[in-house]
C-alpha positions in Angstrom: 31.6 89.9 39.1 28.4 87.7 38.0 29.4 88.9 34.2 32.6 87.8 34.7 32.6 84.6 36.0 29.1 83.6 34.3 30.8 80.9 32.0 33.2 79.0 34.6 32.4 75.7 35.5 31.5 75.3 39.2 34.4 73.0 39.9 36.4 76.0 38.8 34.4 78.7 40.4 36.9 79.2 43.4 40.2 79.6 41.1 38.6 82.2 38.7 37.1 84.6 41.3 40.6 84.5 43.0 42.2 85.3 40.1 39.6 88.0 39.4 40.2 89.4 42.9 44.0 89.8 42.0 43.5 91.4 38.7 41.3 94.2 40.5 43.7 94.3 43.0 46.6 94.9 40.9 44.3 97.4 38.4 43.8 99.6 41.8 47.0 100.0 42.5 48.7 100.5 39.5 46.3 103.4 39.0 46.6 104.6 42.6 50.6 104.7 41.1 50.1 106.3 37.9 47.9 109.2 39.7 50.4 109.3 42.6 53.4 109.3 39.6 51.5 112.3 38.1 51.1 114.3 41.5 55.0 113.8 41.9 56.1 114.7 38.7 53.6 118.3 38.4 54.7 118.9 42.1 58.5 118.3 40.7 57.8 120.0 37.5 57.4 123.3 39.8 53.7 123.3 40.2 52.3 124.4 43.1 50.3 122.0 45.4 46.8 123.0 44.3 47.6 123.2 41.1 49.2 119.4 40.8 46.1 118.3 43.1 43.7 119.3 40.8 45.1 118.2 37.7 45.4 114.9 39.4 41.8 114.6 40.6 40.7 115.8 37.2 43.4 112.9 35.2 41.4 110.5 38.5 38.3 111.4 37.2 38.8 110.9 33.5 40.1 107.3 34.5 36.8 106.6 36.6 34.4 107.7 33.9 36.2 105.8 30.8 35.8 102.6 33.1 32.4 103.3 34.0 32.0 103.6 30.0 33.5 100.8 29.5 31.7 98.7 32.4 28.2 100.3 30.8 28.9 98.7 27.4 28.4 94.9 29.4 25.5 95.5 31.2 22.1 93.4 31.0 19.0 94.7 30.5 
């Protein structure tokens, strides 16, 4: 969050971190949807439980490492 809010002025500090809060909230769950859209359609596509689960935790997984990839290209040294 440091990164993010390192060029607001301090009068402004309060705004931008709640408007930082909601964009992570709203990131979370629309990916918390899209995984829980996947499980749905596999399980309706006639997959069977395991099956949808772990293509689902594997599509879950894919998502946490390209954001850690992408979260890795702003960090300080």
């Amino acid at each position: 969050m440091r990164l993010a809010l390192a060029g607001t002025r301090d009068e402004d500090t309060g705004a931008a971190s709640g408007a930082l809060l909601t964009v992570i909230q709203a990131s979370n769950a629309a990916g918390v949807a899209a995984v829980g859209a996947l499980f749905a359609a596999l399980l309706d596509g006639g997959r069977p439980y395991p099956a949808a689960f772990a293509t689902s935790l594997a599509v879950l997984c894919a998502m946490f490492g390209a954001a850690s990839g992408v979260l890795m290209t702003f960090r300080r040294e």
